[in-house]
Structure formats: C-alpha cells, structure tokens
N, C-alpha and C positions, 0 to 999 in steps of 0.2 A: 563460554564458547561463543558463536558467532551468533547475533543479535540483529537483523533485519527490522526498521521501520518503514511502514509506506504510508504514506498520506494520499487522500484520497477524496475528493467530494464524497456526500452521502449518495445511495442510490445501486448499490450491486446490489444484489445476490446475496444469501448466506452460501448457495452452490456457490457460484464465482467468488466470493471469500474463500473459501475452502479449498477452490481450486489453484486459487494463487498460492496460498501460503503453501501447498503441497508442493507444486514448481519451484516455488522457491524455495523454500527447503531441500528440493530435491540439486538444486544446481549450487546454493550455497557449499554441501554435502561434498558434489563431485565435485566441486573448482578449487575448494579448501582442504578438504581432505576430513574435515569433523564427520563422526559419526550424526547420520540423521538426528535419533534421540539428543545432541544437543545444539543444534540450532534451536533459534526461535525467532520467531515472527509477529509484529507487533503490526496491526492494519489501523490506523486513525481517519476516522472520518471528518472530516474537518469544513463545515457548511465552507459555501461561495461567499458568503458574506465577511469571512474570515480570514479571507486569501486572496491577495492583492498578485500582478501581475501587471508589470512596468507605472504602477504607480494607480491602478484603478482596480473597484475590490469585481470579481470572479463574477459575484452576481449580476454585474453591470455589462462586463466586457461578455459575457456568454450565459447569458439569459435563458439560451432553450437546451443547454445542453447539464 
C-alpha cells in the first residue's frame, strides 16, 4: 500500500515527528482511499552537510537554520 518518504534535516521533535506522520497518514488515507493501517511513513533525517542545494552543501548555504 502507499509508502510516504520525507527527508528532512535533524532537529524536530519526536511530538512534531508524530505529528506529521499522523497528518500524513491521515491525508494519504483520505486522497487515496487505503485504509489508515496501511500507509506508512518513513521520516529520514538527513544532516546539512549531506544535502546540496543548486550546487552548495545546506550547512554552508543555511548555517542557522
């Protein structure tokens, strides 16, 4: 059934983790029609130093965020 990845810098919440994958679950559900119990949601935390953005890595271009 339907299978949601997010990527994500580090830095939430285990609440706002929770919270999202609920919402989305919850909207995957209504817009697809799958019963809740099969969605799933997969959150990856993925450092700034990992993740580039028009050719320069995250940590460099956005420093404080």
């Amino acid at each position: 059934m339907p299978l949601v990845e997010i990527s994500l810098w580090p830095g939430r919440s285990a609440e706002v983790k929770e919270r999202m994958i609920r919402e989305v679950t919850d909207a995957v559900s209504r817009t697809s029609g799958a019963p809740l119990e099969a969605v799933e949601v997969i959150i990856r935390e993925v450092p700034k130093t990992d993740w580039g953005i028009g050719g320069e890595p995250c940590s460099t271009k956005f420093p404080d965020q």
